[in-house]
C-alpha positions, 0 to 999 in steps of 0.5 A: 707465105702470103704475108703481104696485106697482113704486112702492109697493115703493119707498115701502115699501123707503124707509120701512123705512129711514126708520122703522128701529128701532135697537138701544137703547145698551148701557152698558159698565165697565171689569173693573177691580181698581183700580175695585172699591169696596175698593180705592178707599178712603182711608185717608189714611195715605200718607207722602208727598203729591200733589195729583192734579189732574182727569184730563182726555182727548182729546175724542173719547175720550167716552161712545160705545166707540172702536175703531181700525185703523192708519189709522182711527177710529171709534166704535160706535154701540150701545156706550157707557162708562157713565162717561166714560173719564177718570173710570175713570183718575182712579179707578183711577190713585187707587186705585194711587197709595194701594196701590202709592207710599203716597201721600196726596192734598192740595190743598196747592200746595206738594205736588208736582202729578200731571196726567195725559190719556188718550190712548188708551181703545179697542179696536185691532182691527188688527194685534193684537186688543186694548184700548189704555190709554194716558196722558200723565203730568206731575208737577211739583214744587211750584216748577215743575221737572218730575220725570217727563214721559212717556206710559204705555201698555199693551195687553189681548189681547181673545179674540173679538169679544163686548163682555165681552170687550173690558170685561175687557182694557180693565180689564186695561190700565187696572190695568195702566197704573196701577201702571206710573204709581203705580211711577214716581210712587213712585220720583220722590217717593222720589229726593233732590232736586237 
């Protein structure tokens, strides 16, 4: 019958549960050259136009950083983007199309359209420890004929399990996935037409 200090050491054990304070959120951007401030001017000087139309993103690619094995995903609790991963692609995949193809942006619908969703902005965490870009690339000529369909990736050794890490082989895959787009864009706006 003297269950009262047994009891109490539950009560307190739960309430210690209950009651815990969880670390608050850490807010995370990408180390991108594409992102930095200079590289994202326009001069509007490009040769050609394209009207780049909103980067969109799978819908559990959101604020919360995701990190994924073979067979699972999840997300970390604590870590966060401070802009959406979409909004870093649609900078950066900006900032090459300027740099790299010369391409001007308009939205004239007769200028061949670029629409483009990130199906990959995480952390891979086995077998290889790295950070995984990847986005899906349509651009269509202003009549509706397709002139490039296909997924770009590319993927950023991350050296240990620090979160500045993972920031800089993240931006190191997203500049890397963007000149890979800006390249193929510049070469199909470039092509004769058939």
């Amino acid at each position: 019958m003297n269950r009262g200090p047994g009891a109490l050491l539950a009560l307190i054990a739960l309430a210690g549960c209950v009651f815990r304070q969880s670390d608050p959120p850490r807010y995370f951007r990408p180390e991108s050259a594409a992102l930095s401030s200079e590289s994202t001017s326009d001069d509007g000087s490009g040769e050609k136009t394209i009207r780049l139309r909103a980067v969109r993103a799978r819908p559990f690619l959101r604020e919360r950083i995701v990190w994924r094995t073979p067979t699972e995903y999840g997300m970390y609790e604590q870590r966060r983007w401070s802009e959406l991963p979409e909004a870093y692609v649609e900078r950066a995949l900006a900032s090459a199309l300027r740099r790299q193809a010369h391409v001007a942006f308009t939205n004239d619908a007769r200028a061949p359209t670029l629409y483009a969703n990130v199906t990959a902005f995480d952390e891979v965490l086995d077998p290889k420890h790295v950070a995984n870009v990847a986005v899906d690339v349509t651009l269509t000529a202003a009549d509706g004929r397709r002139l490039l369909e296909r997924e770009f990736s590319a993927e950023a050794p991350i050296s240990d399990d620090d979160p500045s890490s993972l920031v800089r082989a993240v931006g190191a895959a997203l500049d890397d996935v963007s000149a890979q787009i800006a390249q193929s864009v510049a070469e199909k706006l470039n092509a004769p037409i058939r």
